[in-house]
PARO-283346 format. One record per residue (C-alpha): residue number from 1; residue in three letters; x negated, y, z. Coordinates in steps of 0.2 Angstrom, whole numbers. Each point is the difference from the previous one (the first is absolute). Layout:
<pts>
[pt NUM, "Ala", [X, Y, Z]] ...
</pts>
This chain:
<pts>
[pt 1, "Unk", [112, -128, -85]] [pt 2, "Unk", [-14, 0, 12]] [pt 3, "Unk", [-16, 6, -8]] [pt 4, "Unk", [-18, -10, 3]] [pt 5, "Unk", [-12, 8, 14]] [pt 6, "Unk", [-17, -3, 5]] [pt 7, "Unk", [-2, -3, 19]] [pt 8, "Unk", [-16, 4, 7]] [pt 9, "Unk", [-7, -5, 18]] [pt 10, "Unk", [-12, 9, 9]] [pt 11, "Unk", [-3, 7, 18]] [pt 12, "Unk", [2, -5, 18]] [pt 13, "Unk", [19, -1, -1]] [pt 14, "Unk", [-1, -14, -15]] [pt 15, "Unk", [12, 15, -10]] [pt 16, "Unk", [6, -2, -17]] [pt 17, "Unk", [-2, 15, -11]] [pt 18, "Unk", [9, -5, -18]] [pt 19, "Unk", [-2, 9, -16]] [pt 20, "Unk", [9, 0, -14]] [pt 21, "Unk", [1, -6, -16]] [pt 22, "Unk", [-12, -16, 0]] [pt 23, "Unk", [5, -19, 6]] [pt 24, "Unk", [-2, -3, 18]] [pt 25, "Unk", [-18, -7, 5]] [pt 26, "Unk", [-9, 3, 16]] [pt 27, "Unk", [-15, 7, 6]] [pt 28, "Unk", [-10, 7, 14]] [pt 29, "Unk", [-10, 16, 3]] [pt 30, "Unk", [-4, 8, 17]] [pt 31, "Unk", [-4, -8, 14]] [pt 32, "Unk", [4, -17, -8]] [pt 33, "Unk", [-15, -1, -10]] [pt 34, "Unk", [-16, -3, 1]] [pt 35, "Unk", [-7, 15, -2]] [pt 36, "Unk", [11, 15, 4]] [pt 37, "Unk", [2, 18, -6]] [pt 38, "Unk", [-14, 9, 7]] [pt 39, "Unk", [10, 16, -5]] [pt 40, "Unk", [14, -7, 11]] [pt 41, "Unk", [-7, -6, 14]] [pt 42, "Unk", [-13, 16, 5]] [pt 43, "Unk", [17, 12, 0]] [pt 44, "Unk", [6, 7, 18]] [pt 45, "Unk", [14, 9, 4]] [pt 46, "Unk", [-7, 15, 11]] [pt 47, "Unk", [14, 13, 7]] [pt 48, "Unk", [-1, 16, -4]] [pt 49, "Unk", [15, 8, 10]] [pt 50, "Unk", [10, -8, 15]] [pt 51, "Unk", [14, 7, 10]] [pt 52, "Unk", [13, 3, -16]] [pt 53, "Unk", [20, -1, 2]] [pt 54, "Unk", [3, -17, -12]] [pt 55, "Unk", [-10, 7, -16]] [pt 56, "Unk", [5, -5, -17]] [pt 57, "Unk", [-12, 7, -13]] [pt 58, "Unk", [-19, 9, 0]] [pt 59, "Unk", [-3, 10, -16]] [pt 60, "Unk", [-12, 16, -5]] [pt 61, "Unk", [4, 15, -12]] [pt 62, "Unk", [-12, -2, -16]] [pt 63, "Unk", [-16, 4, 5]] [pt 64, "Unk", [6, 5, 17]] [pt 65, "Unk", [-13, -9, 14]] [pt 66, "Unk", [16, -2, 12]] [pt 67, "Unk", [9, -13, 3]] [pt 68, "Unk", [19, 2, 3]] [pt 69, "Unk", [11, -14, 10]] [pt 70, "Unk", [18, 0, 0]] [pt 71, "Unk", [8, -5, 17]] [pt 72, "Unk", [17, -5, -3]] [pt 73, "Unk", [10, 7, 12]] [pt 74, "Unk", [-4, 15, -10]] [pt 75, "Unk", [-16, 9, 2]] [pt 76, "Unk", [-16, 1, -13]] [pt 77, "Unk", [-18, 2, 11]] [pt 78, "Unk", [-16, 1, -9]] [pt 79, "Unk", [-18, -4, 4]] [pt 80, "Unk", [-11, 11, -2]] [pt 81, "Unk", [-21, -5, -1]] [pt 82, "Unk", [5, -17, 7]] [pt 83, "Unk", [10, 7, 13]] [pt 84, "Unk", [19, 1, 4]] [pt 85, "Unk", [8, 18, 2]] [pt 86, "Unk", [12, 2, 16]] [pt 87, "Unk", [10, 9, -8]] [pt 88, "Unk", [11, -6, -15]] [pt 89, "Unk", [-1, 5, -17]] [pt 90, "Unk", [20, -1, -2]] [pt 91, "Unk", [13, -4, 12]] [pt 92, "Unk", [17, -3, -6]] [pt 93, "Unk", [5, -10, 14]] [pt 94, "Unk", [17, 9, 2]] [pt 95, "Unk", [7, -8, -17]] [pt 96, "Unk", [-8, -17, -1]] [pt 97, "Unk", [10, -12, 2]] [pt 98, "Unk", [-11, -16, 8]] [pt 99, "Unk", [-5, -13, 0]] [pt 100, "Unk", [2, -19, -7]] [pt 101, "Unk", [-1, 2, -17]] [pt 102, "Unk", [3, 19, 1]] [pt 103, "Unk", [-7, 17, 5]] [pt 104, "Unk", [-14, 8, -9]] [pt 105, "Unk", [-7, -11, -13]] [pt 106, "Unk", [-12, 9, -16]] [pt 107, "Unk", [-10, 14, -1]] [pt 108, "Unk", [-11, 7, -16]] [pt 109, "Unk", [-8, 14, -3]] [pt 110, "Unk", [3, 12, -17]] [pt 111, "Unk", [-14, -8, -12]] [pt 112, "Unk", [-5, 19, 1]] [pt 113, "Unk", [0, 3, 19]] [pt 114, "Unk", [-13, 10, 2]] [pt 115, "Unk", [7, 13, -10]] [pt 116, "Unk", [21, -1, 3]] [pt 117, "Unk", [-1, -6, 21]] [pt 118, "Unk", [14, -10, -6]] [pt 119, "Unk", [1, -18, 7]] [pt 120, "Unk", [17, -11, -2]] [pt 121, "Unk", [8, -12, 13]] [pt 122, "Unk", [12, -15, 1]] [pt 123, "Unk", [11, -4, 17]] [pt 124, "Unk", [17, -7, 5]] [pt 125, "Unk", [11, 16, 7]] [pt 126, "Unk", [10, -4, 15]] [pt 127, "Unk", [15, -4, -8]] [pt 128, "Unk", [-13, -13, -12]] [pt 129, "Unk", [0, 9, -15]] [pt 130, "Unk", [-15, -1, -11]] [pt 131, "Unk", [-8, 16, -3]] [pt 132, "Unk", [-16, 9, -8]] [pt 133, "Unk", [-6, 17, 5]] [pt 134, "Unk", [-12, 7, -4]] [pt 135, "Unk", [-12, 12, 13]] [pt 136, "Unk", [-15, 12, -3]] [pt 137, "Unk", [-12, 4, 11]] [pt 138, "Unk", [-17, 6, 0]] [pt 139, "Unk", [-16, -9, -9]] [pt 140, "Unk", [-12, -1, 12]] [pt 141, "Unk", [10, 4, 16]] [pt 142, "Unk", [5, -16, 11]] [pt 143, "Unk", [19, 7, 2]] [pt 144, "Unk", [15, 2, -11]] [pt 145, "Unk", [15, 9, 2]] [pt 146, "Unk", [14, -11, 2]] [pt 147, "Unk", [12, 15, -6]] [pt 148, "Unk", [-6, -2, -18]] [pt 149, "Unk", [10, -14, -2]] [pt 150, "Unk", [9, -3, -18]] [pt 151, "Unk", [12, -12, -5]] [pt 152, "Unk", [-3, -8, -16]] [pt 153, "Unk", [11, -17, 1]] [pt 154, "Unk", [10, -6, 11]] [pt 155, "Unk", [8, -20, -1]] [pt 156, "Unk", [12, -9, 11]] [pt 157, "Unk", [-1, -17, 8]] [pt 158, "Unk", [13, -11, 2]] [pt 159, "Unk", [-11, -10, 14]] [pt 160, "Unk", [-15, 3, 12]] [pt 161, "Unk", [-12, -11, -11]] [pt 162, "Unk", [-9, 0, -14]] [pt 163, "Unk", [-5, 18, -1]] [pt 164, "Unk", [-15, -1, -10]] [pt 165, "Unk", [-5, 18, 1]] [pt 166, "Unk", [-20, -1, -5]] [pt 167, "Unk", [-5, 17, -12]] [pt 168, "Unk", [-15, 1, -9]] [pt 169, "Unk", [-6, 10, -17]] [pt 170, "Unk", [-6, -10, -16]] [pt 171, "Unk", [-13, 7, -9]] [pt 172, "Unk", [14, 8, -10]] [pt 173, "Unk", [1, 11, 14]] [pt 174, "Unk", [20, -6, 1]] [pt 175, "Unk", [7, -5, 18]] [pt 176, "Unk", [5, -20, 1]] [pt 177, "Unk", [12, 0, 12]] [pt 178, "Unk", [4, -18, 8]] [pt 179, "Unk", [17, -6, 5]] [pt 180, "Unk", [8, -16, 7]] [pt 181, "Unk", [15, -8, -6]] [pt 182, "Unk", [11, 8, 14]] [pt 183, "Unk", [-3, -16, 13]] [pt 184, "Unk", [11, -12, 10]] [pt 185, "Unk", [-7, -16, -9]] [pt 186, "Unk", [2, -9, -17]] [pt 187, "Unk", [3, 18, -8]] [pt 188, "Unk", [18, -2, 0]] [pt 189, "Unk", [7, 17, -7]] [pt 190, "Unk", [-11, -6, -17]] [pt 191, "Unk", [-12, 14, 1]] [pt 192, "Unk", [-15, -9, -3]] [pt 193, "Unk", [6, -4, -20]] [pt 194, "Unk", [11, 17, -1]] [pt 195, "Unk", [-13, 13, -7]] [pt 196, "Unk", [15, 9, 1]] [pt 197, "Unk", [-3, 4, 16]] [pt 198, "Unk", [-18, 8, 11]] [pt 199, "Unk", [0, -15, 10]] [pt 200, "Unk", [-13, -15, -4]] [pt 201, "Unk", [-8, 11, -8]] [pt 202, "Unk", [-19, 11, -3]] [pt 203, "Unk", [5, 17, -7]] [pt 204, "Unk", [-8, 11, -8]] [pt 205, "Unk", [1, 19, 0]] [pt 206, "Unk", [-10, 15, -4]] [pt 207, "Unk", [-1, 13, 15]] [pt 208, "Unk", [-16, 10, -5]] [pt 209, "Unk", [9, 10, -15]] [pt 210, "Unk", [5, 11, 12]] [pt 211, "Unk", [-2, 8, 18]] [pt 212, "Unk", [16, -8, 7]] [pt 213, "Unk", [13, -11, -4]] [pt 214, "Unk", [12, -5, -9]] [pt 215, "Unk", [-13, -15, -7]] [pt 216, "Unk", [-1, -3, -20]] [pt 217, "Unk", [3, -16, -9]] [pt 218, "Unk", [-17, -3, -11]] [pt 219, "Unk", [6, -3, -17]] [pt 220, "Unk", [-9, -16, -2]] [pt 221, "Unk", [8, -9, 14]] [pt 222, "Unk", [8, -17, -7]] [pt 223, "Unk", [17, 4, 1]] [pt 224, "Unk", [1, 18, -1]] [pt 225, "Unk", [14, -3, -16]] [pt 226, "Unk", [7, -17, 8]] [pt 227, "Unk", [18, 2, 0]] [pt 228, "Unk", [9, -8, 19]] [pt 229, "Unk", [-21, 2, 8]] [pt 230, "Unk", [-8, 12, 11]] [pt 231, "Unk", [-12, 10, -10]] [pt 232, "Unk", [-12, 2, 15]] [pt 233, "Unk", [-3, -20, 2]] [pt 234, "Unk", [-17, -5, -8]] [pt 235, "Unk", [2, -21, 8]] [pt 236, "Unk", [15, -8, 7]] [pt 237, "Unk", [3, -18, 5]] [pt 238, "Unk", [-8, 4, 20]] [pt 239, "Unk", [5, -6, 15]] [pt 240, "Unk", [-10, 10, 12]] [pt 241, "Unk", [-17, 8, -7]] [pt 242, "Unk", [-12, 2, 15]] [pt 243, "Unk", [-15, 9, -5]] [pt 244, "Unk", [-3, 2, -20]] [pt 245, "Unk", [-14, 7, -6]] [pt 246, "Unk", [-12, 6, -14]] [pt 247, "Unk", [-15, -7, -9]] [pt 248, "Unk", [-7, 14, -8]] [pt 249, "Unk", [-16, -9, -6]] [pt 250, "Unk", [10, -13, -6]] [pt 251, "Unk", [15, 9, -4]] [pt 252, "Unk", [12, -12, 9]] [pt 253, "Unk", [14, -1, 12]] [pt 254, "Unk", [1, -10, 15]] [pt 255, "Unk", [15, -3, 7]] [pt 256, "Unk", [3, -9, 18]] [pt 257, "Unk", [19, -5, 1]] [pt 258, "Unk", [7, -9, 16]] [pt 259, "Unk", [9, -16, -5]] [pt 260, "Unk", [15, -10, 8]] [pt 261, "Unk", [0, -14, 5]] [pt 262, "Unk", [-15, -9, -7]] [pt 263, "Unk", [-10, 10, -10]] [pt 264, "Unk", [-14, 15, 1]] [pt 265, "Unk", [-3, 7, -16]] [pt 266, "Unk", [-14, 12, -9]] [pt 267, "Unk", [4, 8, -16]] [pt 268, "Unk", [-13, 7, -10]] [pt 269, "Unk", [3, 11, -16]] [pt 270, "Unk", [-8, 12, -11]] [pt 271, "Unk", [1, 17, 6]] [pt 272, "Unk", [10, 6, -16]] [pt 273, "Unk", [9, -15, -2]] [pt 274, "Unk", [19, 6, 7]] [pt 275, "Unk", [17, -6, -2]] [pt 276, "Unk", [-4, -18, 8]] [pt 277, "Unk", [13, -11, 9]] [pt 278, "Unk", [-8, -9, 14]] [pt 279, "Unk", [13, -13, 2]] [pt 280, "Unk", [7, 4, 17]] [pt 281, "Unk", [14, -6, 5]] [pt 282, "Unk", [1, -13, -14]] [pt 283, "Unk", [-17, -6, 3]] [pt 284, "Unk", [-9, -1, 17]] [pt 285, "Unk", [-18, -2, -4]] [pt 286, "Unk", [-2, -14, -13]] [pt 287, "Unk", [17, -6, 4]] [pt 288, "Unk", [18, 2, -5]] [pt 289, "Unk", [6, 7, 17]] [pt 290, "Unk", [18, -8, -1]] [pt 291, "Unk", [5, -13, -12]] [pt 292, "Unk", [-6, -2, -18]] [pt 293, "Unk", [-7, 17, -8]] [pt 294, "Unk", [-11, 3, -15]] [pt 295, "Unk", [-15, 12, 1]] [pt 296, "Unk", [-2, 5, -18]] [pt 297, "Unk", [-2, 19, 1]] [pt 298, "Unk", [-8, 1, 19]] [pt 299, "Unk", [-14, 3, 4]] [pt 300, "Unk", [-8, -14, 11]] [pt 301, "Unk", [-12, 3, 15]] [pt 302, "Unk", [-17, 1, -2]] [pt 303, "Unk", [-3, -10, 19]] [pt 304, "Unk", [11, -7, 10]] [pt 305, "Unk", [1, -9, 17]] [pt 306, "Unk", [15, -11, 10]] [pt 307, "Unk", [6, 4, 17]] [pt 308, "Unk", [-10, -15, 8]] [pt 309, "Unk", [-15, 12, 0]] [pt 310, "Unk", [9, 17, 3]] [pt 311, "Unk", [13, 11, 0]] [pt 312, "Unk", [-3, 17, -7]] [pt 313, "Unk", [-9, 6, -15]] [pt 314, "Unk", [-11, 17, 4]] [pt 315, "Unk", [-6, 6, -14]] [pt 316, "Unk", [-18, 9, 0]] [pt 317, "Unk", [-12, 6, -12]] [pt 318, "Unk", [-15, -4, -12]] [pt 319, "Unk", [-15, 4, 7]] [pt 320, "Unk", [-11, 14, -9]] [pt 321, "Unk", [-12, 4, 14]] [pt 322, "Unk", [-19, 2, 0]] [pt 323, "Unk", [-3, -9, 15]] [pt 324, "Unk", [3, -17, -4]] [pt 325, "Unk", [-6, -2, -18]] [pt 326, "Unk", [7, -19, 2]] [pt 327, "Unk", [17, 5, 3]] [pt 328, "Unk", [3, 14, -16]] [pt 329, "Unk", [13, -8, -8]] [pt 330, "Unk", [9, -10, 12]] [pt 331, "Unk", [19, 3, 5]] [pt 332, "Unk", [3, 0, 20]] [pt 333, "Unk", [17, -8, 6]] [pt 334, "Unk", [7, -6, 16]] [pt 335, "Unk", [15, -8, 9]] [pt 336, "Unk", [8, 7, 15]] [pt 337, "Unk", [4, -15, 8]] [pt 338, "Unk", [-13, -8, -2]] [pt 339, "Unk", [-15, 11, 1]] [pt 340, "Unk", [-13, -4, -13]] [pt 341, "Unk", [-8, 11, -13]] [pt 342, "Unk", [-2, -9, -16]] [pt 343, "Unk", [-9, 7, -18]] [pt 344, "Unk", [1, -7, -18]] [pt 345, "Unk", [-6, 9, -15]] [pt 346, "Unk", [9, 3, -18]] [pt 347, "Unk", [-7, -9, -14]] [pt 348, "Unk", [-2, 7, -17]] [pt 349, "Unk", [18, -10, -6]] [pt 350, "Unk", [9, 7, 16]] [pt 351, "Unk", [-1, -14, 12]] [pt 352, "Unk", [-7, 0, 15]] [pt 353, "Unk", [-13, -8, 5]] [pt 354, "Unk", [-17, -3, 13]] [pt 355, "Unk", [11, -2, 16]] [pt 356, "Unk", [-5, 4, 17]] [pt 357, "Unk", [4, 1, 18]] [pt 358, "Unk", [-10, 13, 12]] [pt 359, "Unk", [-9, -11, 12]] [pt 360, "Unk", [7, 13, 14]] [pt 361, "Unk", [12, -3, 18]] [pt 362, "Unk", [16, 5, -5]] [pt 363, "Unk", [3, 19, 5]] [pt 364, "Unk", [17, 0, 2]] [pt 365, "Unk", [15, 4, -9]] [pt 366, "Unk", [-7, 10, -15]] [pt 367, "Unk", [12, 13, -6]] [pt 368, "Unk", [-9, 6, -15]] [pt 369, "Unk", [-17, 2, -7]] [pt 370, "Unk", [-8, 18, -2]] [pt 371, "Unk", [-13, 8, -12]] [pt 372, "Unk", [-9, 14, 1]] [pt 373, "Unk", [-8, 11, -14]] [pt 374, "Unk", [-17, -9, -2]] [pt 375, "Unk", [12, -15, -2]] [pt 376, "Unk", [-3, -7, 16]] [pt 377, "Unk", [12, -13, 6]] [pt 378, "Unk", [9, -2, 19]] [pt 379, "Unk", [11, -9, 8]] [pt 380, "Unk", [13, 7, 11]] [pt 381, "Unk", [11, -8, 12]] [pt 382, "Unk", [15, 0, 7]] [pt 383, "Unk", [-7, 0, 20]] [pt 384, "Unk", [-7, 18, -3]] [pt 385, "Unk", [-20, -4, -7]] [pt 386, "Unk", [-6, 4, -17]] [pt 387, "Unk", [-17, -13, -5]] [pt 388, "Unk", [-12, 4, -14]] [pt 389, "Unk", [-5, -14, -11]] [pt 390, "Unk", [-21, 3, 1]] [pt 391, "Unk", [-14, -15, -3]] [pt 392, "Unk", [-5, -8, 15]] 
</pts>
């Protein structure tokens, strides 16, 4: 069965962005009508730090005026009152295995950072393992000791692909820990629909109950009593998840997960809400992926969009800022390939709706999106330059 989707067109590349679970129709928003979003078209991407080693992600403790970048050859430099520090905050280089799809790939600071120095990280080893350490440093100094380092999980890969590795805390104060299928394409070791396995999966663990590892399996997690199923996998059905993140004021998850051959895809889902198959490799996007297939018990995409307009989901966040009152509420997204930056917002019945294109010259290859602790949202890409998103 192929489920109905809803393809929308808006922008300067005429893209198709489809949503699920409504007939197809089209429409046009953007730059296609007559009157475009004002809250769209006076945004700017203005660079806040040049010069970086291929960066991947910008985040900030909470309430920490920072802003951290992770380089993926294996380093973590911070800004400091708008400025870059020459010196690294960690350098790991000597273990990192890069780059492609590997090297050092997630960082997230301890909920309660300002009081543990703890921060945790996610790379690719030399020999391409998965791993996640976790690090302590000091609050307000700019340096951490790359010493400190502690093992808390550690996964093999059978290929250099699909490495997922993006960390972040939920509101839970548990780490979701993102990981691809195990690569090559068409997932076919299985591990996308084998929940038996890390792989294709968002975990979720709890390393705050003590000072250092071993990491805890929170007793609510979905399948903590499943016979055959890792206890630590809180979704599964993923092909490669780059970039989830949380809604706190909405209490949602927002999931980017890179597709194969012709579909992009967005999930969004409650916070709370585990234990959800997302289809892959059965599905791919809206679509059975080989042959027939039935989608009863998956979990569909909230967004979608085909390969003619892309070829790589990054996933971003919503944006909870103050300076752009017009944007609160609005998920960020990108494509690798293709350069845009595009927003839609969730309606009350879980769809998502409103969507637009930022009227903005493509920077480049765009890695990740970053947010800081005011909830301000950037862009970074691949080339070295992290933008701000401001008002004109």
């Amino acid at each position: 069965m192929t489920p109905a989707m809803w393809p929308w067109k808006f922008g300067r590349w005429g893209a198709w962005l489809c949503f699920a679970g409504m007939a197809c129709m089209s429409t046009t928003t953007g730059s296609d009508t007559d009157e475009p979003p004002l809250s769209q078209a006076d945004l700017v991407l203005v660079p806040v730090a040049d010069g970086l080693d291929r960066p991947l992600l910008a985040v900030s403790p909470p309430g920490d005026p920072r802003l951290f970048i992770v380089e993926q050859p294996g380093r973590i430099r911070v800004m400091v009152d708008g400025s870059l520090v020459p010196t690294p905050f960690l350098e790991i280089t000597d273990r990192v295995g890069c780059c492609g799809e590997r090297g050092l790939l997630g960082l997230a600071f301890d909920p309660d950072f300002r009081a543990t120095e703890r921060f945790f990280v996610s790379y690719t080893d030399r020999s391409g393992t998965s791993r996640l350490e976790g690090f302590r440093g000091v609050d307000r100094g700019n340096v951490a000791n790359p010493t400190t380092g502690q093992l808390y999980l550690q996964v093999e890969q059978p290929f250099g692909n699909h490495n997922g590795g993006h960390i972040a805390f939920g509101q839970d104060q548990k780490l979701y820990v993102a990981l691809g299928d195990g690569g090559s394409g068409g997932d076919p070791l299985g591990n996308g629909q084998n929940a038996g396995t890390l792989l294709g999966a968002i975990l979720r663990i709890d390393v705050t109950g003590s000072i250092g590892p071993p990491y805890a399996i929170p007793p609510d997690n979905p399948f903590v009593d499943s016979v055959g199923v890792r206890p630590e996998v809180w979704h599964f059905g993923l092909r490669n998840p780059w970039r989830f993140s949380f809604d706190p004021d909405g209490e949602m998850m927002y999931i980017g997960d890179v597709g194969q051959n012709r579909w992009e895809e967005i999930n969004v889902v409650g916070a709370t809400a585990g234990g959800l198959n997302f289809g892959w490799s059965t599905m791919e996007g809206h679509e059975c992926f080989a042959g027939a297939c039935e989608a009863d018990g998956l979990r569909l995409p909230t967004a979608v969009y085909s390969h003619d307009d892309g070829c790589s989901v990054t996933g971003g966040f919503v944006y909870r800022g103050q300076s752009i009152p017009a944007l609160v509420g609005r998920y960020f997204y990108a494509d690798y390939c293709a350069g845009w930056i595009r927003t839609f917002r969730l309606a009350a019945n879980g769809t998502a709706t409103d969507p637009q294109e930022l009227a903005v010259e493509s920077p480049g290859r765009i890695t990740s999106f970053g947010q800081d602790s005011q909830g301000e949202i950037y862009v970074v890409v691949e080339s070295g330059t992290v933008f701000r998103i401001e008002a004109r």
